[in-house]
N, C-alpha and C positions, 0 to 999 in steps of 0.2 A: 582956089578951091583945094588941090593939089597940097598945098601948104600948108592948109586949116587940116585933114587929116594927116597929114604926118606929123602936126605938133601934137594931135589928141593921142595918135599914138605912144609920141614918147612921153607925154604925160601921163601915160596909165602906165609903163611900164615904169618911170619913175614910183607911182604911189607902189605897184606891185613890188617890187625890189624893196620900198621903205616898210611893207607891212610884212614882208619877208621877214626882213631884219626885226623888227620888231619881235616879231613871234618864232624868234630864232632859229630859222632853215626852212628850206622849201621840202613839203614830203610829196611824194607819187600823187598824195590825191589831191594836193596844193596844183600840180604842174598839172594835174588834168582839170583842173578848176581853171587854173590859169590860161589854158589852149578854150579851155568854152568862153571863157570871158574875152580872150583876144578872137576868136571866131563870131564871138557876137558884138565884140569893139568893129571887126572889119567890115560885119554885115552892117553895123549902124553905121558905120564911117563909109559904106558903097551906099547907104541908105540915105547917109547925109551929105553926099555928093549932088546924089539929085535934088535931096529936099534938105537945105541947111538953115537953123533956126537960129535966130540971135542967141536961145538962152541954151548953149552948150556947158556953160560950168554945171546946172543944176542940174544936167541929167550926166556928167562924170559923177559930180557927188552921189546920187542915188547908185549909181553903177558900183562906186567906193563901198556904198554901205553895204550893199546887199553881197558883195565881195568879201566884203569882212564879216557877216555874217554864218556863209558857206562855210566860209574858213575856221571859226568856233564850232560850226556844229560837225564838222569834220573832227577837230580834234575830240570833243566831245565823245563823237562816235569813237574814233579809235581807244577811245581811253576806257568807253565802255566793251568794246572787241576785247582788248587786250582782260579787261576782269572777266569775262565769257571766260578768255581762252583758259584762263588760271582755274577758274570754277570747272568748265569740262575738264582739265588736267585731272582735278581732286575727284570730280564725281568720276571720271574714267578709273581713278585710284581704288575709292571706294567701291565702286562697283566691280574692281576685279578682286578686291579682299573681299567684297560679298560674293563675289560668283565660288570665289575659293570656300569661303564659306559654308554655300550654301552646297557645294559640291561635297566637303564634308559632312555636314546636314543631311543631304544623301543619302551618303555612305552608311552614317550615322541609322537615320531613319529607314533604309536595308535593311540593316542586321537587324534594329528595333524591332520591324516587321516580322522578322525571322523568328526572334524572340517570343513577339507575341502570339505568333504561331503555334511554336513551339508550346509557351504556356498554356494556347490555347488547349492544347492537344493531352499536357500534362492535367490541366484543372481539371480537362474533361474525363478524364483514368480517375485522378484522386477525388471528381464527385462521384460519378459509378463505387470509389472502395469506401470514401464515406458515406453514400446510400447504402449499403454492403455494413458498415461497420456501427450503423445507426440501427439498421435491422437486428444486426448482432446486439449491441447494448439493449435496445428492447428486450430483445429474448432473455438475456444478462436480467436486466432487472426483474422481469419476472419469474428465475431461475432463483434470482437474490429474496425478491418477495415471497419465494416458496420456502426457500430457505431458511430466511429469517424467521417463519412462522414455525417451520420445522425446529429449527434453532431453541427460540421461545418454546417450546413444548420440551426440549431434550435436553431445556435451561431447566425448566421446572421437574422434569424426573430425577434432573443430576442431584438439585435441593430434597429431592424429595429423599431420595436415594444417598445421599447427604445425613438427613436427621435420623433414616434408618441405620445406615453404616453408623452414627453417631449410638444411637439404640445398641447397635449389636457391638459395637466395639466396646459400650458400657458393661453390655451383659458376658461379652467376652474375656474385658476384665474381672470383669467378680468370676465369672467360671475358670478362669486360667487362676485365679486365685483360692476357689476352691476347691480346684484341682491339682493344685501345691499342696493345699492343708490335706487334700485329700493322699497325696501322694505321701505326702510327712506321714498321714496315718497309714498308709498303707506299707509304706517301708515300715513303717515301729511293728503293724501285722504281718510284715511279712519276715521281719525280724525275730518275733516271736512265735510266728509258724517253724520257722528254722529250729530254735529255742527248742520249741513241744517237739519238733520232728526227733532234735536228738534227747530231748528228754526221753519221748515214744521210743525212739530204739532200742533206747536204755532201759526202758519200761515192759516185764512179760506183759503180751497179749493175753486175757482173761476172757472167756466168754462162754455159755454155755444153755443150751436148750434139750430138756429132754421130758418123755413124756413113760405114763405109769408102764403099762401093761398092754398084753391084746388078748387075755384069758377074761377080761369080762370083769364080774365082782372079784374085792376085796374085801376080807372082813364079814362082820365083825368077830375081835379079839375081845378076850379079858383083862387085856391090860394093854398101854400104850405101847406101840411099835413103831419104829421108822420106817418109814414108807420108802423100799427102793425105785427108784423109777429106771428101769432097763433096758428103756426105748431111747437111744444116744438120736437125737437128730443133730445136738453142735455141743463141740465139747473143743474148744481151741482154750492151748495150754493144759489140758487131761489137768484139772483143776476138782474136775467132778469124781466121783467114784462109784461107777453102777452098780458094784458089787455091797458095797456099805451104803449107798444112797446119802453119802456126805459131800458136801462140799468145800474144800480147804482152802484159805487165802492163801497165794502165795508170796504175797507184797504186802504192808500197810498200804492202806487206801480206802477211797470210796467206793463203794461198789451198792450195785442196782439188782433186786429181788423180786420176780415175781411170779405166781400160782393161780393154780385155778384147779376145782373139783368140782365132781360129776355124779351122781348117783339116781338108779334107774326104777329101785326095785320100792316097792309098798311097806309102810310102816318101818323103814331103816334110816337111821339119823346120821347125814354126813354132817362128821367134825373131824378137822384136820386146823396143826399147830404148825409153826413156823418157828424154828430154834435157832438159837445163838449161842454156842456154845451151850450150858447146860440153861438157858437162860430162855424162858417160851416169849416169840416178839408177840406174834397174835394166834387169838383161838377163832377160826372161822367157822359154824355151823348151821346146819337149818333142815327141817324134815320134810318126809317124801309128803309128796300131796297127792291128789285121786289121780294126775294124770300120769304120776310115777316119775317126774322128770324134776334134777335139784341141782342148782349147780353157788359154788362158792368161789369166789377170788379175793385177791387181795395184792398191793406192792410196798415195797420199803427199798430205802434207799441206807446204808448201813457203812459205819467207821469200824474199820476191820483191822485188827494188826497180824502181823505175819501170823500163819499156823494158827488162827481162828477157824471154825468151824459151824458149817450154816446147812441143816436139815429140815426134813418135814415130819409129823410125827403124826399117824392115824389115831384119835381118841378111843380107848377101850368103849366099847359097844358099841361103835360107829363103822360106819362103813363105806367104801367109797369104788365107784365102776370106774372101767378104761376098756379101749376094745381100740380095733384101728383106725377109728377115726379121730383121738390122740386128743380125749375128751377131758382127761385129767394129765395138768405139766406143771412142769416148774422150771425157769428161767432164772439167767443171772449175767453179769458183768462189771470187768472193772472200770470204772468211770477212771479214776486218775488216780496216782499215786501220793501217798499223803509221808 
């Protein structure tokens, strides 16, 4: 009996040693396989001491298989451990570039926060100055709306004010133009005021008013007489002579003549002549009526050459009154020099 387990022994450590080699070296968990399969060869070989069965090869064999079984799925497992160990390596990798990462991310997402903060804080100011600046543009536009309308109105005055200015600058033109021709003529008249002025210098003043009497009636005579008038009211240039009752040109020229008679009394005929030298210009008469009152005048305008002579001459049997209210005169002047 003795002899039957110690050959089964060495018959299993034989196959062991051959499946060794086979599968080329023994590992830790080979040698721990190996100690359970010789702990359970010794329990079946104390097993099979007491109870020994003809058919020992066939349960070596099954003992071989199931040996060589452990033994792949051993290797199996290590070969699956060892891609484990490789895989956690990588994910231990990756997960500390993600931890780095995300500690970045972090940081990152910090300040973000910060930011966002911040922005918040900012939007919230610049929607208050654009609430603020929408209020303003409102007012803006209807500032502009007022405007615009005002505008329009101070469009249409400007037009309107426009055709007027256009009106008066037309009318300012023709007046600034007639106020050249005007001014042309007035330099040519004020040229020839100059002219007359020293013509006038050049020229005696002539002029003369005087009237009859203040004794009341003259006349009537039997024959014609010159009527002196001895009452001087103007006598510029002594041109007149009250003592002879003539008047002398003292220039060639035109000159201006005129008379007037008076007569108060009943049944007396005023006739009074006007002379020119020994030349009668008019005979003026007419008789008294019931109310006693007669009056005659006359004017001439006369070409005189120097030392001409211009009188009044009372008609024989006619008569004529003066008193001081200067009822009977005769006048005269020189118009201009010829």
């Amino acid at each position: 009996m003795r002899r039957a387990a110690a050959f089964l022994a060495l018959l299993l450590c034989l196959y062991w040693t051959r499946a060794q080699g086979e599968s080329g070296g023994v590992t830790g968990n080979d040698i721990t396989q190996t100690e359970v399969q010789s702990e359970i060869l010794g329990v079946k070989a104390t097993n099979d001491q007491t109870n020994i069965t003809p058919d020992i090869w066939a349960e070596l064999k099954e003992l071989r298989d199931m040996a060589i079984e452990h033994s792949v799925e051993l290797r199996n497992s290590k070969s699956k451990m060892e891609k484990l160990e490789l895989e956690n390596t990588a994910i231990q990798a990756r997960l500390t570039a993600s931890e780095s990462r995300n500690a970045v991310l972090e940081e990152r997402m910090s300040s973000s926060e910060n930011e966002v903060v911040k922005l918040q804080i900012q939007n919230a100011v610049l929607e208050a100055r654009l609430s603020t600046s929408e209020n303003e543009v409102e007012e803006l536009k209807r500032e502009n709306t007022m405007l615009e309308a005002r505008m329009s109105t101070s469009e249409k005055e400007v037009e309107e004010l426009k055709r007027e200015n256009t009106d008066l600058l037309a009318r300012v033109t023709a007046c600034e133009n007639k106020s050249k021709v005007l001014e042309a003529r007035m330099s040519s008249s004020e040229n020839e005021v100059e002219e007359l002025k020293r013509e006038n210098a050049d020229r005696p003043k002539v002029a003369f008013s005087v009237a009859l009497t203040d004794e009341g009636a003259v006349g009537p005579f039997s024959t014609d007489s010159t009527l002196k008038f001895s009452k001087i009211i103007t006598n510029i240039g002594q041109a007149y002579s009250p003592i002879t009752g003539i008047f002398t040109a003292p220039v060639r020229g035109a000159y201006y003549f005129r008379f007037n008679g008076f007569e108060t009394r009943e049944s007396i005929i005023i006739g009074i002549g006007l002379y020119h030298n020994d030349k009668r210009i008019t005979l003026s008469y007419d008789t008294d009526d019931d109310i006693g009152h007669v009056t005659v005048s006359n004017a001439f305008v006369l070409e005189l050459e120097k030392g001409d002579v211009i009188y009044m001459v009372l008609i024989s049997t006619c008569g004529v009154y003066d008193d001081r209210n200067n009822r009977t005169t005769f006048s005269g002047f020189l118009l201009y020099a010829l």
